[in-house]
C-alpha atoms as an extended CHARMM CRD file, in Angstrom:
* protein
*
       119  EXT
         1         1  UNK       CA              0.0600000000       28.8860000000      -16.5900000000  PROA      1               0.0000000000
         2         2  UNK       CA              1.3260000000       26.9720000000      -13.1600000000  PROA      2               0.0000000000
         3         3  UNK       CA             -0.1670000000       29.6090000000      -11.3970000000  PROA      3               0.0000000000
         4         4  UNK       CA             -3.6520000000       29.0590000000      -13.1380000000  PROA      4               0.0000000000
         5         5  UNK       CA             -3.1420000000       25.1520000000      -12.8450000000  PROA      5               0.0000000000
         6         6  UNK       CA             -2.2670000000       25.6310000000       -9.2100000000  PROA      6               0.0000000000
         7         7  UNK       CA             -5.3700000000       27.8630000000       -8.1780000000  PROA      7               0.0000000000
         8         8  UNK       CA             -7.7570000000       25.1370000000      -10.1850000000  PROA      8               0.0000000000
         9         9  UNK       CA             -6.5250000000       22.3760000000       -8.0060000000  PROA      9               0.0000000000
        10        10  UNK       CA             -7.0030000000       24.2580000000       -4.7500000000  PROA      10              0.0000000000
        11        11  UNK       CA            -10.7400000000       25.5980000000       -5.8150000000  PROA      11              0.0000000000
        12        12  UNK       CA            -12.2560000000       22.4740000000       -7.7380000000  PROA      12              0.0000000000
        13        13  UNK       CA            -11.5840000000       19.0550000000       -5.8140000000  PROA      13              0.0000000000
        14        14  UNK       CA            -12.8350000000       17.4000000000       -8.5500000000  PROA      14              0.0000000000
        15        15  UNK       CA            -10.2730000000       18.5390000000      -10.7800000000  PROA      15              0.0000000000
        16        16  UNK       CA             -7.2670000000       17.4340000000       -7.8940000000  PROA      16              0.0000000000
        17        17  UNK       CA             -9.1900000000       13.9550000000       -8.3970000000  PROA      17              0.0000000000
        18        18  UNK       CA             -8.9120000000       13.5040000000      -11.8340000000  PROA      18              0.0000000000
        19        19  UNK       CA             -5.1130000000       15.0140000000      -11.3660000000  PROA      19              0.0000000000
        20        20  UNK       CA             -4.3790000000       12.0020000000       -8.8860000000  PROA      20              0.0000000000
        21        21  UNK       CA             -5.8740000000        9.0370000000      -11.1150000000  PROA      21              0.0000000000
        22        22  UNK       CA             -3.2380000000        9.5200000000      -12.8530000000  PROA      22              0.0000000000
        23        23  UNK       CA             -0.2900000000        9.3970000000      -10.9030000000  PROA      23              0.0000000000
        24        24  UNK       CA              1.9230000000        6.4870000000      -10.1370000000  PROA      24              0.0000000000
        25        25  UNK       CA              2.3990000000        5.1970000000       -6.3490000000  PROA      25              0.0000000000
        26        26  UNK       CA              5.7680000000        4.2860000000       -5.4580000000  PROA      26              0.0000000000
        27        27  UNK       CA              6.2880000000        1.9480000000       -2.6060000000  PROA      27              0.0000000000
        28        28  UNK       CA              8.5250000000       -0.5010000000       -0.7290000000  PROA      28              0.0000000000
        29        29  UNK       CA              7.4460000000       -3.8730000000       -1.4220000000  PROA      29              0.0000000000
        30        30  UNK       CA              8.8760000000       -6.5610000000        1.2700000000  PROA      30              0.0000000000
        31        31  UNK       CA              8.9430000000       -9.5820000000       -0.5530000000  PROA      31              0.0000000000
        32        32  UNK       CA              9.2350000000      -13.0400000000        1.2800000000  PROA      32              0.0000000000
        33        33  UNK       CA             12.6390000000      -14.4160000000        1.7790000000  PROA      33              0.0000000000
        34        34  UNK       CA             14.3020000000      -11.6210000000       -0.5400000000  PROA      34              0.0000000000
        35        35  UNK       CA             15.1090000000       -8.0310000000        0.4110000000  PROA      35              0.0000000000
        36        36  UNK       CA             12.8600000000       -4.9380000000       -0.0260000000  PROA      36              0.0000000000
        37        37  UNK       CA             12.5190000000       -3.5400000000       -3.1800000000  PROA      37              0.0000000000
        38        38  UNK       CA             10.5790000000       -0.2620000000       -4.3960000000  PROA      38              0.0000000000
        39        39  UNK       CA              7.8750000000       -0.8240000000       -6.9800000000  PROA      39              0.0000000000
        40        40  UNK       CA              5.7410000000        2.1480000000       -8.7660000000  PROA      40              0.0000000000
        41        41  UNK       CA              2.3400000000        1.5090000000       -8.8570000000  PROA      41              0.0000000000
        42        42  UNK       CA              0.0740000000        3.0330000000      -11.8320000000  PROA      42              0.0000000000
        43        43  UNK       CA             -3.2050000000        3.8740000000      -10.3070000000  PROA      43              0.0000000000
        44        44  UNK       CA             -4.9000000000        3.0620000000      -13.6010000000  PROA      44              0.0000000000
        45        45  UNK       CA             -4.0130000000       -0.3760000000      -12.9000000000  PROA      45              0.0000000000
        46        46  UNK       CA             -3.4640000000       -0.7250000000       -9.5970000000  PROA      46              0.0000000000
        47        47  UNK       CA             -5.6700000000       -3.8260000000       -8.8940000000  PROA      47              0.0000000000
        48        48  UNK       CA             -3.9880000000       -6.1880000000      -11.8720000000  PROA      48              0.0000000000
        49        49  UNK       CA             -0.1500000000       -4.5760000000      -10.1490000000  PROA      49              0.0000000000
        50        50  UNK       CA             -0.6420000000       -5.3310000000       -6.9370000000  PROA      50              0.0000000000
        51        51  UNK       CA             -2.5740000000       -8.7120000000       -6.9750000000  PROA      51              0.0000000000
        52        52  UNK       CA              0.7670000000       -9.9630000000       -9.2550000000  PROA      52              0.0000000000
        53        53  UNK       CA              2.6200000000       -8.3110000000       -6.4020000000  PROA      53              0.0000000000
        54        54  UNK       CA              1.4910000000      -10.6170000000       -3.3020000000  PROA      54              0.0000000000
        55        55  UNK       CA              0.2330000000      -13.5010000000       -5.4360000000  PROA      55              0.0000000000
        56        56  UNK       CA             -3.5740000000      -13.1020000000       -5.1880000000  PROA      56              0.0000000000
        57        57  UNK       CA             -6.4210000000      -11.0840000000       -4.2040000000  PROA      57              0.0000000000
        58        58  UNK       CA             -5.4860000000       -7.9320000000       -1.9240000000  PROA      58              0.0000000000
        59        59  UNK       CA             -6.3050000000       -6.7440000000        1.6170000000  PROA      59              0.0000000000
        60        60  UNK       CA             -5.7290000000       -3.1330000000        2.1250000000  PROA      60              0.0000000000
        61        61  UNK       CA             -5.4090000000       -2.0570000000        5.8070000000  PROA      61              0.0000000000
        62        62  UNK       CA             -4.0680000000        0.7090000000        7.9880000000  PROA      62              0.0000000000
        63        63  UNK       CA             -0.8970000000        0.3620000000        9.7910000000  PROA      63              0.0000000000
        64        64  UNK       CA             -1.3360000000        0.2630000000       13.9750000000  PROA      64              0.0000000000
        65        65  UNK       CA             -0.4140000000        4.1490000000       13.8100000000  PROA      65              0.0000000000
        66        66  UNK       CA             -2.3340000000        4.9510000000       11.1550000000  PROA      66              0.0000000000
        67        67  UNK       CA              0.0800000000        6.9890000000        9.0720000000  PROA      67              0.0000000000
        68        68  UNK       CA              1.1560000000        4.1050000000        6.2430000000  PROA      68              0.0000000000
        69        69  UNK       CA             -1.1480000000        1.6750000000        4.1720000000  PROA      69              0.0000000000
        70        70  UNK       CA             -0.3480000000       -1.8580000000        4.0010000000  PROA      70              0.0000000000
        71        71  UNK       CA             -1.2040000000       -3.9790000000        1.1920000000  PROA      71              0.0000000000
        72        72  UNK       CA             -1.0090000000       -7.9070000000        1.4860000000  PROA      72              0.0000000000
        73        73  UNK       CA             -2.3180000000      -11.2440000000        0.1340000000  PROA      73              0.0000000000
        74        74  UNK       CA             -6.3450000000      -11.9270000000        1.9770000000  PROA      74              0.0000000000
        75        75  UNK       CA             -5.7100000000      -15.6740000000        1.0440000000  PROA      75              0.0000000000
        76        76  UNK       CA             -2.1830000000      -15.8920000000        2.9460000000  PROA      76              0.0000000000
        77        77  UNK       CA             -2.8630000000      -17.8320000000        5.5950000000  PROA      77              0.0000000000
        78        78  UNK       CA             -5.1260000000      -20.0770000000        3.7800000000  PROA      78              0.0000000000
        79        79  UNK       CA             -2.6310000000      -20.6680000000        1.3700000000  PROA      79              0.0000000000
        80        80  UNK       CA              0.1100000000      -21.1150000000        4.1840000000  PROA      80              0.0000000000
        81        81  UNK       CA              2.6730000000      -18.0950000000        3.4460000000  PROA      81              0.0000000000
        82        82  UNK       CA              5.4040000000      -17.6290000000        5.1320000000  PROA      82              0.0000000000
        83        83  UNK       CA              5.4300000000      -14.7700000000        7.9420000000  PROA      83              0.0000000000
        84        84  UNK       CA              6.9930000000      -12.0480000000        6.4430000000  PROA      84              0.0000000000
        85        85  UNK       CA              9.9540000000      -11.1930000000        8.9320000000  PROA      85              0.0000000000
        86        86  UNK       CA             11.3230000000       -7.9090000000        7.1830000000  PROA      86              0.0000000000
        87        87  UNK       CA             11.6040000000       -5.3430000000       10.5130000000  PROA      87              0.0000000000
        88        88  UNK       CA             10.1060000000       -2.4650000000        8.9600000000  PROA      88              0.0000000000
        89        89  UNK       CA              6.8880000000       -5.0300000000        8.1110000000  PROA      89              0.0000000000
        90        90  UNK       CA              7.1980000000       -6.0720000000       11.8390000000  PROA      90              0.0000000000
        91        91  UNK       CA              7.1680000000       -1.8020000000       12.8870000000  PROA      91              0.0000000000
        92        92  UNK       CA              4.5820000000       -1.1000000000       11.6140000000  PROA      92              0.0000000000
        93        93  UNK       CA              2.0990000000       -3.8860000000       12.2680000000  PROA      93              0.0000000000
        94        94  UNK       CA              0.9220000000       -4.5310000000       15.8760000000  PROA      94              0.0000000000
        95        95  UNK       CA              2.5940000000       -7.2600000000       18.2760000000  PROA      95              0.0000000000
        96        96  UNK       CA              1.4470000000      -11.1480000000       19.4050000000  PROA      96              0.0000000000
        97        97  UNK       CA              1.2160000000       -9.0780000000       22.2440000000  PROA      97              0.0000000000
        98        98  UNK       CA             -1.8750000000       -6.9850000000       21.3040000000  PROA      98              0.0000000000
        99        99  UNK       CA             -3.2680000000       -9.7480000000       20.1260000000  PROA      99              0.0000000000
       100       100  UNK       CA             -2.5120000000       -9.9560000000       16.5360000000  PROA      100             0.0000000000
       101       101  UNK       CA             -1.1220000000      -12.6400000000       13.9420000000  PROA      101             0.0000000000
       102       102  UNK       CA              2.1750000000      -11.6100000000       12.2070000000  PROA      102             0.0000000000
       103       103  UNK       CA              1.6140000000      -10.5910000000        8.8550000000  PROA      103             0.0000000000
       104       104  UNK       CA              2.4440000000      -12.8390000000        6.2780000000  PROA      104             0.0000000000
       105       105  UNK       CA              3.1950000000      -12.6940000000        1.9940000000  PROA      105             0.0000000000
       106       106  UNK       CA              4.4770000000      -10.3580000000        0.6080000000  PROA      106             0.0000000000
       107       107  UNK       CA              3.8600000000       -6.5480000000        2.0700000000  PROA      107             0.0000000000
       108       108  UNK       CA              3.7120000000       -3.3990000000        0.2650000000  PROA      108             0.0000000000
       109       109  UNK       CA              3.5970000000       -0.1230000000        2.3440000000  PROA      109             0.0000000000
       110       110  UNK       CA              2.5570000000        2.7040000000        1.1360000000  PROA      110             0.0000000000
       111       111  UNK       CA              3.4970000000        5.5250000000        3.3010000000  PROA      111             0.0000000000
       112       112  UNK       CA              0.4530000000        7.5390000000        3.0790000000  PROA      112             0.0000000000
       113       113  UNK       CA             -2.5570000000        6.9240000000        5.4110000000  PROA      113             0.0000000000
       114       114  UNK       CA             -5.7180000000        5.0020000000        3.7290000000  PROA      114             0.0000000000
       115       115  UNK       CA             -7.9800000000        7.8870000000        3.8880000000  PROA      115             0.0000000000
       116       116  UNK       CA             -5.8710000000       10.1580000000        1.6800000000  PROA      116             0.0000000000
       117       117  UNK       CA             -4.9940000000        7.7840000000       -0.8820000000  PROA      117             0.0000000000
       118       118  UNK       CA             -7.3220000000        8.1680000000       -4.1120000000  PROA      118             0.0000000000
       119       119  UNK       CA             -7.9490000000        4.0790000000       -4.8570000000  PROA      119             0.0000000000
Protein backbone atom coordinates (compact mmCIF):
# COMPACT_ATOMS: atom_id res chain seq x y z
CA UNK A 1 0.00 0.00 0.00
CA UNK A 2 3.13 2.60 0.67
CA UNK A 3 4.30 1.66 -2.50
CA UNK A 4 0.91 2.61 -4.25
CA UNK A 5 0.67 5.82 -1.96
CA UNK A 6 4.23 6.65 -2.90
CA UNK A 7 3.86 6.31 -6.83
CA UNK A 8 0.41 8.58 -6.51
CA UNK A 9 2.33 11.37 -4.97
CA UNK A 10 5.13 11.34 -7.52
CA UNK A 11 2.52 11.08 -10.69
CA UNK A 12 -0.47 13.42 -9.54
CA UNK A 13 0.81 16.85 -7.99
CA UNK A 14 -2.43 17.52 -7.07
CA UNK A 15 -2.69 14.73 -4.84
CA UNK A 16 1.07 15.81 -3.04
CA UNK A 17 -1.04 19.18 -2.55
CA UNK A 18 -3.81 18.02 -0.81
CA UNK A 19 -1.12 15.62 1.17
CA UNK A 20 0.74 18.92 2.35
CA UNK A 21 -2.47 20.99 3.55
CA UNK A 22 -2.41 18.93 5.99
CA UNK A 23 0.74 18.82 7.60
CA UNK A 24 1.98 20.80 10.51
CA UNK A 25 5.11 23.30 10.12
CA UNK A 26 7.46 23.26 12.85
CA UNK A 27 9.64 26.23 13.38
CA UNK A 28 11.90 28.29 15.65
CA UNK A 29 10.10 31.19 16.81
CA UNK A 30 12.57 34.07 18.28
CA UNK A 31 10.51 35.81 20.57
CA UNK A 32 11.51 39.37 21.88
CA UNK A 33 13.47 39.54 25.03
CA UNK A 34 12.97 35.64 25.75
CA UNK A 35 14.88 32.75 24.17
CA UNK A 36 13.92 30.77 21.01
CA UNK A 37 11.41 28.39 21.22
CA UNK A 38 10.01 25.82 18.49
CA UNK A 39 6.34 26.15 17.67
CA UNK A 40 4.30 23.66 15.17
CA UNK A 41 2.30 25.35 12.91
CA UNK A 42 -1.06 23.62 11.49
CA UNK A 43 -1.38 24.71 7.96
CA UNK A 44 -5.16 24.59 8.31
CA UNK A 45 -4.77 27.45 10.49
CA UNK A 46 -1.82 28.94 9.85
CA UNK A 47 -3.01 32.61 9.48
CA UNK A 48 -5.03 32.74 13.11
CA UNK A 49 -1.26 30.77 14.60
CA UNK A 50 0.98 32.93 13.40
CA UNK A 51 -0.73 36.41 13.66
CA UNK A 52 -1.08 35.33 17.73
CA UNK A 53 2.58 34.50 17.24
CA UNK A 54 4.09 38.13 16.39
CA UNK A 55 1.10 40.08 17.70
CA UNK A 56 -0.64 41.19 14.47
CA UNK A 57 -0.95 40.92 10.86
CA UNK A 58 2.04 38.91 9.11
CA UNK A 59 4.76 39.70 6.54
CA UNK A 60 6.18 36.69 4.94
CA UNK A 61 9.60 37.23 3.25
CA UNK A 62 12.64 35.37 2.04
CA UNK A 63 15.75 35.31 3.99
CA UNK A 64 18.95 37.31 2.12
CA UNK A 65 20.05 33.67 0.90
CA UNK A 66 17.00 32.55 0.01
CA UNK A 67 16.95 29.12 1.61
CA UNK A 68 14.63 29.96 4.98
CA UNK A 69 11.23 31.93 5.23
CA UNK A 70 10.83 34.53 7.73
CA UNK A 71 7.65 35.42 9.21
CA UNK A 72 7.24 38.76 11.27
CA UNK A 73 4.78 41.44 12.48
CA UNK A 74 4.03 44.20 9.03
CA UNK A 75 2.88 46.72 11.79
CA UNK A 76 6.28 46.46 13.91
CA UNK A 77 7.72 49.44 13.39
CA UNK A 78 4.59 51.35 13.48
CA UNK A 79 3.81 49.95 16.61
CA UNK A 80 7.50 50.55 17.90
CA UNK A 81 8.84 46.81 18.60
CA UNK A 82 11.77 46.17 19.83
CA UNK A 83 14.65 44.96 17.33
CA UNK A 84 14.77 41.50 17.70
CA UNK A 85 18.56 40.80 18.61
CA UNK A 86 18.48 36.84 18.64
CA UNK A 87 21.88 36.00 16.29
CA UNK A 88 20.36 33.46 14.24
CA UNK A 89 17.45 36.38 13.39
CA UNK A 90 20.49 38.71 12.76
CA UNK A 91 22.16 35.59 10.15
CA UNK A 92 19.88 35.38 8.28
CA UNK A 93 18.56 38.85 7.55
CA UNK A 94 20.79 41.33 5.61
CA UNK A 95 23.13 44.03 7.40
CA UNK A 96 22.70 48.16 8.09
CA UNK A 97 25.32 47.71 5.78
CA UNK A 98 23.31 46.65 2.67
CA UNK A 99 21.06 48.95 3.46
CA UNK A 100 18.46 47.35 5.50
CA UNK A 101 16.54 48.01 8.93
CA UNK A 102 17.06 45.26 11.59
CA UNK A 103 14.19 43.19 11.90
CA UNK A 104 12.07 43.69 14.66
CA UNK A 105 8.96 41.50 16.78
CA UNK A 106 8.95 38.51 17.09
CA UNK A 107 10.57 36.16 14.11
CA UNK A 108 9.61 32.82 13.05
CA UNK A 109 11.89 31.00 10.50
CA UNK A 110 10.89 28.49 8.70
CA UNK A 111 13.72 26.71 7.17
CA UNK A 112 12.31 26.00 3.87
CA UNK A 113 12.52 28.56 0.98
CA UNK A 114 9.08 30.56 0.16
CA UNK A 115 8.57 29.01 -3.12
CA UNK A 116 8.31 25.44 -1.83
CA UNK A 117 6.20 26.04 1.03
CA UNK A 118 2.37 25.17 0.25
CA UNK A 119 0.64 28.50 2.15
Amino acid sequence: MLGFLLIIIILCPKTTHIFLETMTITAPLYPIGAPKGTVHIDRDTFLAQTQGMVGGLIQIIPSKDKKKTLIMNEEGRIYGLEENHHEEVKSVWFTKEDGALPLVGNVIVIDSPMHELDL
